[in-house]
C-alpha angles and dihedrals in degrees: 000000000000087000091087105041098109130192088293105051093053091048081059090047089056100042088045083053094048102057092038091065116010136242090274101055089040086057101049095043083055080044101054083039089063102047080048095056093047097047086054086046097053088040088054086052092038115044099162086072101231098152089061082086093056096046086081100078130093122236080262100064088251121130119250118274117234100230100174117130121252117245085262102050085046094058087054103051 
């Protein structure tokens, strides 16, 4: 079936993806691809997992918020 999508039909893919969802979200989905690949990278060269503490922490340097519903809010929902 892919064997016969030539050079053309993937320049009209990738215009068709394009206008479906836009350069910006294109760009950030490469960009969280990337962050992905390098974080595979670093856990191949570190088995041990040091950087999972790390992995806590927000872009802003903050610590991850705990958002779970308490038993309570749970029952009423």
């Amino acid at each position: 079936m892919l064997n016969n999508i030539g050079p053309a039909g993937l320049l009209l893919i990738a215009v068709v993806v394009l206008v479906l969802f836009g350069r910006g979200k294109i760009a950030g989905l490469m960009g969280e691809v990337g962050k992905g690949i390098t974080a595979f990278k670093r856990g191949v060269k570190d088995p041990e997992g040091n950087e999972i503490e790390d992995a806590t922490a927000t872009a802003d340097g903050s610590a991850a918020r705990d958002v779970t519903p308490e038993e309570r809010e749970r029952d009423n929902a």
